[in-house]
C-alpha positions as CSV (number, residue, x, y, z in Angstrom):
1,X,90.9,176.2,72.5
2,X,87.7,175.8,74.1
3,X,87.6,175.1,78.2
4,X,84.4,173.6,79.4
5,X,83.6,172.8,83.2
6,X,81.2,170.6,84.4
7,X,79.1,170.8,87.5
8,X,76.7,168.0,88.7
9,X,75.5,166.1,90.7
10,X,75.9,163.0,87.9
11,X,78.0,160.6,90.4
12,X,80.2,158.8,88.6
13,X,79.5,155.0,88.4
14,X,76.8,155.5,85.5
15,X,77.4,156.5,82.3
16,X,75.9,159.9,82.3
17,X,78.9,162.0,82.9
18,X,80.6,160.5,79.5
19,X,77.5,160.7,77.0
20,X,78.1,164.6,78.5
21,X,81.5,164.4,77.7
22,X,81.0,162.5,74.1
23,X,78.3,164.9,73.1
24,X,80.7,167.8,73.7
25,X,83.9,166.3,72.4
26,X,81.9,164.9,69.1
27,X,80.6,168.3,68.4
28,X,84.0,170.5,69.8
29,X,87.4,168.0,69.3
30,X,89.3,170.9,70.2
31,X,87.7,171.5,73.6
32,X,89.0,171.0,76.9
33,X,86.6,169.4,79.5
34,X,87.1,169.8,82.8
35,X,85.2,168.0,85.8
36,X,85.0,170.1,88.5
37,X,82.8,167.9,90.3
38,X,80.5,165.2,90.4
39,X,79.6,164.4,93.6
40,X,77.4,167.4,94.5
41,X,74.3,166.2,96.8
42,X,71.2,166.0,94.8
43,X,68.9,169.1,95.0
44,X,71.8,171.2,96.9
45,X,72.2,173.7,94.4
46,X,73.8,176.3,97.4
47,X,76.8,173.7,98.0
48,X,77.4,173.6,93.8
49,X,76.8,177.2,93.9
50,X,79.9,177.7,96.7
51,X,81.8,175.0,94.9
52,X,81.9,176.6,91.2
53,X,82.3,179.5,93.2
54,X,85.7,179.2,94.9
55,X,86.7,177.2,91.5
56,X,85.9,179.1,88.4
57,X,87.7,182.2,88.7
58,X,91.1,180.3,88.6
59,X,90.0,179.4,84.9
60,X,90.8,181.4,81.4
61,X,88.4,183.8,81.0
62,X,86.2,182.8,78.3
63,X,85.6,179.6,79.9
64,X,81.8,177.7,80.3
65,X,80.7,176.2,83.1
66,X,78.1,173.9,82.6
67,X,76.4,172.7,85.9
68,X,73.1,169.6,86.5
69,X,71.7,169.5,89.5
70,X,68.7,167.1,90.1
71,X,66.0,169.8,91.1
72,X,62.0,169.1,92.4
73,X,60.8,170.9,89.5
74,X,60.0,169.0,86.1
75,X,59.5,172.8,84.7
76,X,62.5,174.5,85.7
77,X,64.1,177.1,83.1
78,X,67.6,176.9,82.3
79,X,69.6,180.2,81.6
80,X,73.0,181.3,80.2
81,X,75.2,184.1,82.0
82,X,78.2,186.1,81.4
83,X,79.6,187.1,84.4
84,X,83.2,188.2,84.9
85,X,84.4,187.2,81.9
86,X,83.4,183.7,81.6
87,X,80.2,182.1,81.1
88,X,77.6,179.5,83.2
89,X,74.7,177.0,82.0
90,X,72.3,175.8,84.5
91,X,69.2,176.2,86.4
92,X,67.4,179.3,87.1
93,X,66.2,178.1,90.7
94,X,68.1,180.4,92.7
95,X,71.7,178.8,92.0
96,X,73.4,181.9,90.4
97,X,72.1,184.4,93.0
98,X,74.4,182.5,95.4
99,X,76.9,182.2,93.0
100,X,77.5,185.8,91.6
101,X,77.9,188.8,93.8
102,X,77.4,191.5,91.2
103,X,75.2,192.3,88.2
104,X,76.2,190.1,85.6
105,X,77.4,190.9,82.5
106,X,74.4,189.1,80.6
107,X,71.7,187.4,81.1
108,X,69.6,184.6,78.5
109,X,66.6,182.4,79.2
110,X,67.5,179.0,77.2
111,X,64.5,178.0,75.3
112,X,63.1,175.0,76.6
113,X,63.0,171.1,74.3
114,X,60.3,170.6,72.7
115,X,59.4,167.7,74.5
116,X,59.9,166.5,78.1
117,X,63.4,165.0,79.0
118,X,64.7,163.2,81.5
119,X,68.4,164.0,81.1
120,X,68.3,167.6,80.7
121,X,71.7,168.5,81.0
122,X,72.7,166.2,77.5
123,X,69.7,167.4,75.6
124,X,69.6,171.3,76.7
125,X,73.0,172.3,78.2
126,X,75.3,170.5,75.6
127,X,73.3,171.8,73.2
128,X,73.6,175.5,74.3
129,X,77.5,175.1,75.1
130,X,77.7,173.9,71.3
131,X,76.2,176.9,70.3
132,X,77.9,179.6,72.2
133,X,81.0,178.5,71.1
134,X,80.1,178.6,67.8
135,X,78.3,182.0,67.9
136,X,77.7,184.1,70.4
137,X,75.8,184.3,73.9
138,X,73.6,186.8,71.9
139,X,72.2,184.2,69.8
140,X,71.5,181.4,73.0
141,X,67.4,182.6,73.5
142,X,65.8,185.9,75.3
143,X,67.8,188.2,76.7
144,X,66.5,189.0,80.2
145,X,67.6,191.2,83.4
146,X,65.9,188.8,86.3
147,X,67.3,185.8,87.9
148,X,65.0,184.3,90.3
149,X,66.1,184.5,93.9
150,X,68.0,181.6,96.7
151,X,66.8,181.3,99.8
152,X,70.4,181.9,101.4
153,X,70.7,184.8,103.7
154,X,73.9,187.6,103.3
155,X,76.0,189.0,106.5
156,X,74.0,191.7,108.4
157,X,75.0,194.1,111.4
158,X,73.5,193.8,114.0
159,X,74.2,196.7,115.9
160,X,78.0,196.2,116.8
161,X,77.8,192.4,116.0
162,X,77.9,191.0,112.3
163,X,76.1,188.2,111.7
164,X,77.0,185.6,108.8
165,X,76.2,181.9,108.2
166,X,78.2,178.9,107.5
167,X,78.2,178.5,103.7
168,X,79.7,175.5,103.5
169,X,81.8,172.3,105.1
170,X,84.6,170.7,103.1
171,X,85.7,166.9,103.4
172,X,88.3,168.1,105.7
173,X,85.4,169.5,107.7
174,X,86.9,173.0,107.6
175,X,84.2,175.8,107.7
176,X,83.7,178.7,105.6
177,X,81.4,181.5,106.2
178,X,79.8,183.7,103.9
179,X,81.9,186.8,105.3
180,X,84.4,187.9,103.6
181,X,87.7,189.6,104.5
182,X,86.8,193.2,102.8
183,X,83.4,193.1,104.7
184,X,85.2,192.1,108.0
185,X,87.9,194.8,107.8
186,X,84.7,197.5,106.6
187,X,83.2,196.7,110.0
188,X,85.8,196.5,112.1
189,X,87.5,199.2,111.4
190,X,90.8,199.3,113.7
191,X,88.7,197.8,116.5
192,X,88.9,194.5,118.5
193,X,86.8,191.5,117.6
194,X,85.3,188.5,119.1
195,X,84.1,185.4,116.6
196,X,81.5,183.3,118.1
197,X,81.0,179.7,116.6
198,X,78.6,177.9,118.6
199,X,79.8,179.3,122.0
200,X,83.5,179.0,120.6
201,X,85.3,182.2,120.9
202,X,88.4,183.3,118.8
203,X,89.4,186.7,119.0
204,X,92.2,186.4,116.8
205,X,92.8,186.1,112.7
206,X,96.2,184.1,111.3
207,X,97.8,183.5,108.3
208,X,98.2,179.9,108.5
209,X,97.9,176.7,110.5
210,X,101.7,176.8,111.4
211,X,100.8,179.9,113.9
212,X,98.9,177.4,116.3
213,X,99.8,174.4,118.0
214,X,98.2,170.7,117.1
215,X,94.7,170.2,117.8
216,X,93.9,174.3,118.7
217,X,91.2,176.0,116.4
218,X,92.0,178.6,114.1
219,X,90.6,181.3,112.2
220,X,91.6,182.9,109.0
221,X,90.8,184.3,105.3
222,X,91.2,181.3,102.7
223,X,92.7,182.0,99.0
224,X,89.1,183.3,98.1
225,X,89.5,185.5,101.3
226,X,86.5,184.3,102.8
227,X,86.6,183.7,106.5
228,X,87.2,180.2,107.5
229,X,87.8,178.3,111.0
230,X,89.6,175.3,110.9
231,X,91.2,172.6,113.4
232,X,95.0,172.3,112.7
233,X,95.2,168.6,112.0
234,X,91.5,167.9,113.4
235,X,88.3,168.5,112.3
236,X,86.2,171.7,113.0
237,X,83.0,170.6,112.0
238,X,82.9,167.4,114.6
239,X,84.7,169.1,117.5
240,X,82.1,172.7,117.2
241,X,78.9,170.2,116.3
242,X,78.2,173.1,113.4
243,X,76.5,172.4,110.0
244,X,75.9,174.4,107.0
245,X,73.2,177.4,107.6
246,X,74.4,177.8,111.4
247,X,75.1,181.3,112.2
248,X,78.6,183.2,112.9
249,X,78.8,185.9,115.2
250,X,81.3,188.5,115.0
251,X,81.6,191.4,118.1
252,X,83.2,194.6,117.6
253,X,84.8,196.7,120.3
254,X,86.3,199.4,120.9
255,X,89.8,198.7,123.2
C-alpha cells in the first residue's frame, strides 16, 4: 500500500488540497494520503524544509513526500529524490539542501508541462507520484547529481564557541536550533558549556521539562535530537524576543 505525504502551503478553505487528493486517489485507490501540513507560509520553503524534516523519517520507508510551496519564480524546476529510503517531489530552489544532510540516494530533474500552469503541484507533482509508483524513480526525467543551493547557514566554530542559528519556532514558541546533539557532544568534548540566546545563559542540558520548576527556561535535545530551548509552561520565543535566523552561541571551557 502506497503512503503519500503532502507538503504545502495550500491552506485549507479552498479546494486545492482535495483536487490533490482526488487526482491521487483516482489514479492510486489503494494509496494512503497523509497531510502533513498545510499551513506552511507562502514562499518559506526553509520552515517546510524543517517541518518534513522532523516528520518524514517516522514514515515506512518507501514513502513520497510531495511538497507546493508558492515560490517567486514562474520557471522553477521541480525534481524527484531518493534519500534514506523514501522519496520527495518538490522544488529545486534550495528546499532539499535544507532538508537532507547527506548525499542522496538519487537525484531526477522532472521534465517541465508543456505549457504554463498555474497549479503546478496537480499538474506536475501528481503526475510524477503516479508514475513512480507505477515504475520506477529511474524512469521520472534526467538523472542529475546537483541540487541548487539554500541560503541557510550550518553551525561553525568559532574558535572555542560554536555558533548555530535558530531553524525554526513552533506554535508553542519552543525554539530549535540547527545544532544537533552529535555535533554538540563532538565539540565539547567532556568540557563545560555556556548557551547564549540573546544574552540568556544556560549552562545546563535536561531530559525533560519535569527537571525545572514553572515558568524557568530549559534546554535540551528533542526526539530528532536537535537542540531546543523551551519555557516549561511559557513561551520561549516571547519571553527571549528571538525569531528564526537569530544566532545561538555555545562556549566551551575547560573546568
Amino acid at each position: 500500500m502506497a503512503i503519500i505525504t503532502l507538503t504545502t502551503d495550500l491552506g485549507i478553505n479552498d479546494h486545492y488540497v482535495a483536487a490533490i487528493k482526488g487526482k491521487l486517489l483516482s489514479n492510486l485507490p489503494e494509496s494512503t494520503i497523509v497531510d502533513i501540513t498545510h499551513q506552511i507560509p507562502s514562499f518559506d520553503f526553509i520552515h517546510a524544509a524543517r517541518v518534513l524534516k522532523n516528520s518524514f523519517i517516522h514514515f515506512p520507508l518507501g514513502s513520497i513526500h510531495i511538497v507546493s510551496i508558492t515560490t517567486d519564480s514562474d520557471n522553477i524546476q521541480y525534481v524527484a529524490i531518493e534519500y534514506k529510503g523514501h522519496y520527495f517531489l518538490g522544488p529545486d530552489n534550495g528546499f532539499f539542501t535544507v532538508l537532507i544532510d547527506e548525499t542522496p540516494s538519487k537525484i531526477v530533474i522532472i521534465p517541465p508541462a508543456s505549457e504554463n500552469l498555474s497549479f503546478s503541484v496537480f499538474e506536475i507533482l501528481t503526475k510524477t507520484a503516479i508514475k513512480l509508483l507505477q515504475s520506477s524513480i529511474n524512469d521520472i526525467g534526467t538523472i542529475t547529481e546537483k541540487l541548487n543551493e539554500g541560503q541557510t547557514q550550518q553551525p561553525y566554530l568559532n574558535g572555542t564557541t560554536l555558533i548555530g542559528q535558530i531553524a525554526y519556532i513552533d506554535k508553542f514558541e519552543n525554539v530549535i536550533t540547527n545544532i544537533n546533539e552529535v555535533l554538540f557532544e563532538k565539540n565539547r568534548a567532556g568540557r563545560k558549556f555556556q548557551i547564549d540566546i540573546r544574552g540568556y545563559v544556560i549552562n545546563k542540558i535536561h531530559s525533560n521539562y519535569d527537571q525545572v520548576v514553572q515558568g524557568e527556561i530549559i534546554a535540551f535535545f528533542n526526539f530528532n535530537k536537535m537542540l531546543e530551548i523551551a519555557l516549561n509552561k511559557g513561551k520561549a520565543k516571547s519571553l527571549l524576543f528571538v525569531k528564526f535566523g537569530d544566532n545561538i552561541a555555545i562556549e566551551f571551557y575547560d573546568n
